[in-house]
PLY file of the C-alpha trace (Angstrom):
ply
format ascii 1.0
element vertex 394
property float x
property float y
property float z
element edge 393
property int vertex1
property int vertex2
end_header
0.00 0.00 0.00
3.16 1.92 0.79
3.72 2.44 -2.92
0.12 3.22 -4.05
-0.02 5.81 -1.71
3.96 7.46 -3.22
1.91 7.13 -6.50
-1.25 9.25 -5.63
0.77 11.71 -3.63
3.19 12.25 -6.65
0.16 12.45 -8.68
-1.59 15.06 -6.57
1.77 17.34 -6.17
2.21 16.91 -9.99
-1.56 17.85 -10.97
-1.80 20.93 -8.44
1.61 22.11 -9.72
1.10 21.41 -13.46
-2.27 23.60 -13.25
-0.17 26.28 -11.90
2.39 25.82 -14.57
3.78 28.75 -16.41
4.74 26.76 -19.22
3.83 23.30 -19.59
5.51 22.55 -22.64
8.97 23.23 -21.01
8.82 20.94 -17.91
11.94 19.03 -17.55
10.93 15.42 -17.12
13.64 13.71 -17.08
15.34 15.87 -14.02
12.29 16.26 -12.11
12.95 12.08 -12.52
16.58 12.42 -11.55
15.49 14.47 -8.42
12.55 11.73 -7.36
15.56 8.76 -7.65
17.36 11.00 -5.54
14.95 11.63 -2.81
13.92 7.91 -2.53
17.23 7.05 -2.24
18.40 9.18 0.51
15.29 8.86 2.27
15.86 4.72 2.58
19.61 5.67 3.59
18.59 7.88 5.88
15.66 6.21 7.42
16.15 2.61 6.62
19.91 1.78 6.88
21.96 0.87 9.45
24.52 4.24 8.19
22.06 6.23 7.81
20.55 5.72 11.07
23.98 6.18 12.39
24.10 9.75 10.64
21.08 10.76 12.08
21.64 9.81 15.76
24.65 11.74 15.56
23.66 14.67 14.03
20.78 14.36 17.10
23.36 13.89 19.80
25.23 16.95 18.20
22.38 19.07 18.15
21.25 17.97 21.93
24.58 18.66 23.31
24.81 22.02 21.77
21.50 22.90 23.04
22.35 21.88 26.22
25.24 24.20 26.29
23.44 26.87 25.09
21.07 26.34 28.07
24.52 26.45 30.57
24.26 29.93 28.76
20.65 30.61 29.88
20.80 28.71 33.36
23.33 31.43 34.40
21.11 34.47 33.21
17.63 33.10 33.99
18.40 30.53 36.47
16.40 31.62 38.97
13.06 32.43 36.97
12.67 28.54 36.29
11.04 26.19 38.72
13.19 23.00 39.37
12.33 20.17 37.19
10.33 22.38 35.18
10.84 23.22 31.71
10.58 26.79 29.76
9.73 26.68 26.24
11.07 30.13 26.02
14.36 29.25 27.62
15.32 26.18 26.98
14.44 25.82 23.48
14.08 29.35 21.95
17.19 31.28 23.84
19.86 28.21 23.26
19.51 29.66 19.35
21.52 32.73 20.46
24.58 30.08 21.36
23.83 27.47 17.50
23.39 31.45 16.02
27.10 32.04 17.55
28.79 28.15 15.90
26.76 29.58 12.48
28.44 32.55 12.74
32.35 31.24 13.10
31.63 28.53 10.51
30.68 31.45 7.91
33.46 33.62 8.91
36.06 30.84 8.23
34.61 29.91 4.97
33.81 26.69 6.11
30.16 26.89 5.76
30.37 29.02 2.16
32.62 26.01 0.95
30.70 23.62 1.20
27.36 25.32 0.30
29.05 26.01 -2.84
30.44 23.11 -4.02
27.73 20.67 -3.02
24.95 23.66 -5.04
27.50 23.13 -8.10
27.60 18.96 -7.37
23.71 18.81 -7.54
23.61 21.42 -10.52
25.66 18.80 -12.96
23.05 16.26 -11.79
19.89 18.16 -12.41
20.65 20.59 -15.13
19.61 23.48 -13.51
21.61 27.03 -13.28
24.71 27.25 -10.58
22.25 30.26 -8.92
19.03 28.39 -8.52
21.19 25.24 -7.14
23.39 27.44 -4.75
20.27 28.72 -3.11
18.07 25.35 -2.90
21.45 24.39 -0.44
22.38 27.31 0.98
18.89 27.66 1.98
18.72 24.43 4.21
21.50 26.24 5.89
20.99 29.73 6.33
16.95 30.24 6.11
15.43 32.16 3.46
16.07 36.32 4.87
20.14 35.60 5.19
20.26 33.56 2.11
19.82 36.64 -0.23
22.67 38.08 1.53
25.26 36.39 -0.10
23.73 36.93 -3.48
23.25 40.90 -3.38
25.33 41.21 -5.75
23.06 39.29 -8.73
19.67 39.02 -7.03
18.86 42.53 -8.78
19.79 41.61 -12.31
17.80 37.79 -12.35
14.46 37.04 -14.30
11.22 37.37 -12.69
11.20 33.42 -13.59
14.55 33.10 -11.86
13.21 34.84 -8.84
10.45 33.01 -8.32
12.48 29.86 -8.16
15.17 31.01 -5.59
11.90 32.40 -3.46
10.21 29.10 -3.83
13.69 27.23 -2.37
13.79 29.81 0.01
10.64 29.46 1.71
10.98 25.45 1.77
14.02 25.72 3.50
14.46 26.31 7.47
17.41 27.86 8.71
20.09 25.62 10.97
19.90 27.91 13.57
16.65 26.82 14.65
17.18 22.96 13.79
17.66 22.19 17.68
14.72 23.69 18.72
12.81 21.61 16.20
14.35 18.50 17.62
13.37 18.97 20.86
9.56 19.10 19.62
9.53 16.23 17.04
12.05 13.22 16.14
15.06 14.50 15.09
15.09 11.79 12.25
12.20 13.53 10.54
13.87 17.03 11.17
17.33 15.94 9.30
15.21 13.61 6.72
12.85 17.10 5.55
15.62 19.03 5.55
17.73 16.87 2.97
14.40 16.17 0.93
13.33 19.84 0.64
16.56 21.24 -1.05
15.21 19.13 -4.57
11.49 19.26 -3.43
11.94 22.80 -3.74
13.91 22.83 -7.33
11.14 19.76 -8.70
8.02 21.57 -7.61
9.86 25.02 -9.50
10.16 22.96 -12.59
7.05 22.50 -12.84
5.54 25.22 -12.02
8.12 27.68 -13.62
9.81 26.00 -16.19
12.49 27.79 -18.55
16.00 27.51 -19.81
19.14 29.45 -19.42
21.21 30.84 -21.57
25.22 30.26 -20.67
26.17 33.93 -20.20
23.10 33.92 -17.46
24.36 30.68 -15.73
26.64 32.44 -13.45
27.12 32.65 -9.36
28.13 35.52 -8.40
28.60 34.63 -4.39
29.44 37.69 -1.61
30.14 36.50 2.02
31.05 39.34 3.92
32.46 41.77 1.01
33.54 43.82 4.26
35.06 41.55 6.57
33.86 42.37 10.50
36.53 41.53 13.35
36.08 38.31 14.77
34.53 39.71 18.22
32.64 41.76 16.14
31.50 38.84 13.70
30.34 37.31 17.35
28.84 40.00 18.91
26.40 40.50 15.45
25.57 36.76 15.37
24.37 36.99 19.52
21.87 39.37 18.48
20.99 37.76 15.65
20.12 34.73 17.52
18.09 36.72 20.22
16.40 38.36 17.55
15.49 35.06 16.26
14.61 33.73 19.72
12.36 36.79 20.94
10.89 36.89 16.82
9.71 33.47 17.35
8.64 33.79 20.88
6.47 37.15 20.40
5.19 34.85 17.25
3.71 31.81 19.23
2.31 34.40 22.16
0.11 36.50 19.63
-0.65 33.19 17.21
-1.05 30.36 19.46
-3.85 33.23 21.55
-5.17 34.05 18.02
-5.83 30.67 16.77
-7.53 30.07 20.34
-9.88 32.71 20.27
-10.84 31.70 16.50
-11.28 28.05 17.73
-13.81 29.61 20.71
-15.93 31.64 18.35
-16.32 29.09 15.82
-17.18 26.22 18.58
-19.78 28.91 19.89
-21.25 29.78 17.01
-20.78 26.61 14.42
-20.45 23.78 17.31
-16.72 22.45 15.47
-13.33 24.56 16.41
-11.79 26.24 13.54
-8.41 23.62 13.46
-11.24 20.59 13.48
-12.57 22.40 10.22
-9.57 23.28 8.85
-8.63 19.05 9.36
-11.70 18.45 7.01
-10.65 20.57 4.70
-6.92 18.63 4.31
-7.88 15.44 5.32
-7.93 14.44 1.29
-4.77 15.74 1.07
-3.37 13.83 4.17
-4.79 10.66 3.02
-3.36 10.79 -0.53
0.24 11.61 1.31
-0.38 8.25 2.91
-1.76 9.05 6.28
-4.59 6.37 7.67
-8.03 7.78 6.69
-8.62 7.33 10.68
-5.68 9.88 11.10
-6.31 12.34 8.57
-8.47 14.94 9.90
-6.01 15.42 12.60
-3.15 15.70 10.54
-4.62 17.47 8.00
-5.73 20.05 11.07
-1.96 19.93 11.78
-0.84 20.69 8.62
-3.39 23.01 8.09
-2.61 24.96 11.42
1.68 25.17 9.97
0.01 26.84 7.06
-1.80 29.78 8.52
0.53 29.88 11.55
3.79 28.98 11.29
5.65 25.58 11.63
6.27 26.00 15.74
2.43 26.32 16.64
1.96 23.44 14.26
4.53 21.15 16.34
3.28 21.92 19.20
-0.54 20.55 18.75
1.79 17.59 16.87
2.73 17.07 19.76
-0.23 16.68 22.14
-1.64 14.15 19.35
1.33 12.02 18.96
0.51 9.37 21.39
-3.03 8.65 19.69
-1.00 8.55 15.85
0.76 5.58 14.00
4.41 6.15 13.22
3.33 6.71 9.67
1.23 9.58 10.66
3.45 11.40 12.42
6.75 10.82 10.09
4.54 11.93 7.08
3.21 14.95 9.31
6.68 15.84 10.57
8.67 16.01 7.63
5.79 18.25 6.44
6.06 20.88 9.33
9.77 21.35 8.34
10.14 24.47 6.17
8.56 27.94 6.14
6.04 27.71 3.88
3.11 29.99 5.81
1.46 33.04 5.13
3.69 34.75 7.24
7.17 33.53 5.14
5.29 36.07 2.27
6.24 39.08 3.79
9.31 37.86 5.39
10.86 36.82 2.30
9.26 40.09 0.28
10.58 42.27 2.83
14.27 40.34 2.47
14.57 40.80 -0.93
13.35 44.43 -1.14
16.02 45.50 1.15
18.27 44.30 -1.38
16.52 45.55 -4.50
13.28 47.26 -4.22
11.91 46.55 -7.70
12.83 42.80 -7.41
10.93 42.88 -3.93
7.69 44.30 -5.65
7.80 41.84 -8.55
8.00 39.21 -5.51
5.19 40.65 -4.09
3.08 40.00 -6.66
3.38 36.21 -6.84
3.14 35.81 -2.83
0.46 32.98 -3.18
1.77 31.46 -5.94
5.03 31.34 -3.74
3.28 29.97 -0.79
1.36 27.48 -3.43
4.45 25.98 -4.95
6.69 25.68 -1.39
3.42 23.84 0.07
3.48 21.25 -2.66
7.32 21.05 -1.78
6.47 20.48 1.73
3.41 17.92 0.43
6.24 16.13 -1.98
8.61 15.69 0.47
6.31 14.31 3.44
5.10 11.73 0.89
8.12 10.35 -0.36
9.70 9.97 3.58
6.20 7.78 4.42
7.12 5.52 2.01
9.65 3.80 4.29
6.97 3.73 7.31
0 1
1 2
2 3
3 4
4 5
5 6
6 7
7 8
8 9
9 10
10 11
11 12
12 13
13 14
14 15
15 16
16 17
17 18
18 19
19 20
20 21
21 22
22 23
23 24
24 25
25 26
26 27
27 28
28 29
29 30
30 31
31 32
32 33
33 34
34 35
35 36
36 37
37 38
38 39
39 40
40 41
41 42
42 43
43 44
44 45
45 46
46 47
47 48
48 49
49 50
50 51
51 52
52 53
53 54
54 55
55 56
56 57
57 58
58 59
59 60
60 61
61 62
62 63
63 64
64 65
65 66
66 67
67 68
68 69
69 70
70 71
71 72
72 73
73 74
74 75
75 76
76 77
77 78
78 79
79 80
80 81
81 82
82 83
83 84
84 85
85 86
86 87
87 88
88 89
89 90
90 91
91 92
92 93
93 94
94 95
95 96
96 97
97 98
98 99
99 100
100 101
101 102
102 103
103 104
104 105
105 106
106 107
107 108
108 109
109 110
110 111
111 112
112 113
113 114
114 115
115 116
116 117
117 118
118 119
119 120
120 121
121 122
122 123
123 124
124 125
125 126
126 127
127 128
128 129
129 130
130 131
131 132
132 133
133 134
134 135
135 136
136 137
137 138
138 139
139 140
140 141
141 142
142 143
143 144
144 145
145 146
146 147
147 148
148 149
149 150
150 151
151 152
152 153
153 154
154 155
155 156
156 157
157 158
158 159
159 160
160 161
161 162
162 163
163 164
164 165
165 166
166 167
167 168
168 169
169 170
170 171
171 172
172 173
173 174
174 175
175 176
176 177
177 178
178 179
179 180
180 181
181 182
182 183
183 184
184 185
185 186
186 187
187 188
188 189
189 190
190 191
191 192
192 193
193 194
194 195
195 196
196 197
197 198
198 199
199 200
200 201
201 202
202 203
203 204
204 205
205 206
206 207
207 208
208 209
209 210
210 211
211 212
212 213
213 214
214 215
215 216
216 217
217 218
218 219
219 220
220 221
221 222
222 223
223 224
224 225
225 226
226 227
227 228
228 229
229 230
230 231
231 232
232 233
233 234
234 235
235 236
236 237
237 238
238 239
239 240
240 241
241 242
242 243
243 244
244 245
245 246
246 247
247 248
248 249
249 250
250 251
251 252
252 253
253 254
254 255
255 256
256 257
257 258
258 259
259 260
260 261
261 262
262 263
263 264
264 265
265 266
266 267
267 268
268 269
269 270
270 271
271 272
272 273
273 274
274 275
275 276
276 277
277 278
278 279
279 280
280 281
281 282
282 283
283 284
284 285
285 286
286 287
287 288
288 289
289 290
290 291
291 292
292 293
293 294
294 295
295 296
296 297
297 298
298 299
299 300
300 301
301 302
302 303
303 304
304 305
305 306
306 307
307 308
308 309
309 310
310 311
311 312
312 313
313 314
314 315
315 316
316 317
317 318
318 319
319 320
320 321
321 322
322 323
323 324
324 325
325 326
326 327
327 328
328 329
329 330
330 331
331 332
332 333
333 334
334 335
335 336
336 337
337 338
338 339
339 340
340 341
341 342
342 343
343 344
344 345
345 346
346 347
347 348
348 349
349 350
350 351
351 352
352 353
353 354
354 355
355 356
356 357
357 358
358 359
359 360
360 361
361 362
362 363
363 364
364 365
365 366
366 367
367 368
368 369
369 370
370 371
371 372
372 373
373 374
374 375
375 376
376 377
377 378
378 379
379 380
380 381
381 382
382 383
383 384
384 385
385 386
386 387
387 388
388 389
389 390
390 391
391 392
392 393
């Protein structure tokens, strides 16, 4: 049933994106094809083999040590606002991203992090056929998140095609940014958190061939890559990444207060006036989707009502009802449901990522701007592609 399932979810990613196509006649079969192979593949190494099992429990063990130094951080500063035995969601998951922020920060400034961004964008570029730029991104994305990606592209992100664009915006909001990686483990398995993250880089290129097809000409297949044209001091390069991290942290705190309250009061007046909470309704409305994806037809309306809820909130609301319900799901459920809360692909990633890329070049932000939805449209599929193949394997 496994494989039916891959079938109708490929199906109903391919449909929804080919209706949205730009130009159907240019779709690139045979390396969307290449890019499938690829993400089955990785997904059984990663989920299914003894190495890739390995990889993943030490990437975990990495990411829960680090957090747990980043709380020896917090513990000296807040210590005393925290009953014993009791844990803070504010600050011990949220403020240790000031400390991963920090390890971000000295890996960039010592070219470690560029490198290998870089050459692993140009690797999967010879494999799919697609331009150095859009490749670069897709990777770099996984990495940095989609505001700082555009940072190291200034430099060409004024002079692309509105086609071009829409591609590195679509990679962009499928991504997550590393910095918050820990925080996701400590809300879901960390298997599904490293497994999305590896599938979305080519979910994100596959659903943009479809969807925005074209070719490039060999004078526009450049990258043109600027890390830190200006070179800060190293204690300055660490000072800039703490408050990056707290922005990050107090950003995504002030987020969950004002939409977690929101979503509440929305669920009371629609269970007072229509007798069904708005995230039950919401769980109707995806539960198709869910079950093509793979999820039991049992499950679906409360995944879909998760999935739903990442959608119109953001991905940390979304984990956090995951979470409540994961007792009462089947592994299946909640791998396919997991790997689908990791990216940013919400309403609210529209005006993060417009707002990024019009402080770099205002007209390129307004032409952004205009395809918003059809942003959000394409990096949900992305996030629907990549959920569906990982459930394969469960």
């Amino acid at each position: 049933m496994s494989v039916v399932f891959l079938l109708t979810g490929l199906a109903l990613v391919f449909i929804l994106a080919f209706l949205a196509s730009y130009n159907r006649k240019g779709i690139k079969y045979k390396a969307i094809a290449v890019m499938i192979v690829i993400q089955l593949v990785l997904s059984f190494v990663l989920l299914n083999t003894r190495i890739g099992v390995a990889i993943i429990r030490s990437i975990s063990k990495a990411f829960d040590q680090l957090m747990k130094i980043g709380i020896s951080g917090v513990d000296f500063v807040f210590g005393g606002l925290e009953n014993k035995g009791v844990s803070t969601f504010f600050l011990d998951v949220l403020l240790p991203i000031i400390f991963i922020s920090v390890l971000i920060g000295i890996l960039n400034y010592f070219k470690i992090l560029p490198l290998i961004i870089k050459y692993v964008g140009l690797l999967l570029s010879k494999v799919n056929g697609m331009g150095k730029l859009e490749n670069y991104i897709a990777v770099s994305s996984a990495f940095l998140g989609q505001s700082e990606v555009f940072l190291t592209t200034k430099e060409q992100l004024p002079h692309v095609s509105k086609r071009r664009l829409y591609t590195l915006c679509t990679s962009a909001m499928s991504a997550v940014s590393i910095a918050i990686v820990g925080a996701y483990m400590t809300m879901i398995p960390p298997k599904y958190v490293v497994t999305a993250i590896v599938l979305n880089i080519l979910s994100a290129l596959i659903i943009a061939n479809i969807i925005n097809p074209y070719d490039l000409k060999e004078e526009e297949d450049l990258l043109i890559v600027d890390h830190d044209k200006k070179k800060p001091s190293f204690f300055q390069m660490i000072s800039e990444s703490i408050m990056d991290g707290f922005k990050v942290a107090v950003i995504v705190g002030a987020m969950l207060i004002g939409f977690i309250a929101l979503i509440n009061l929305i669920n009371y007046l629609f269970d007072f006036i229509f007798g069904i909470s708005f995230q039950n309704l919401l769980g109707y409305v995806f539960a198709p989707i869910a079950f093509l994806m793979g999820i039991p037809w049992a499950e679906a309306v409360k995944a879909g009502s998760v999935m739903a809820t990442k959608l119109v909130t953001n991905e940390f609301v979304a984990m956090g009802d995951l979470g409540k319900m994961a007792h009462s799901l089947s592994e299946k459920t909640l791998a396919i449901t997991s790997v689908f809360l990791v990216s940013f692909a919400n309403f609210g990633s529209i005006g993060i990522i417009t707002g990024s890329v019009k402080a770099l070049s205002e007209n390129q932000g307004d032409i952004v701007a205009k395809f918003g939805l059809k942003l959000l449209y394409g990096s949900t599929l992305a996030s629907i592609l990549s959920a569906t193949i990982a459930g394969l394997f469960f």
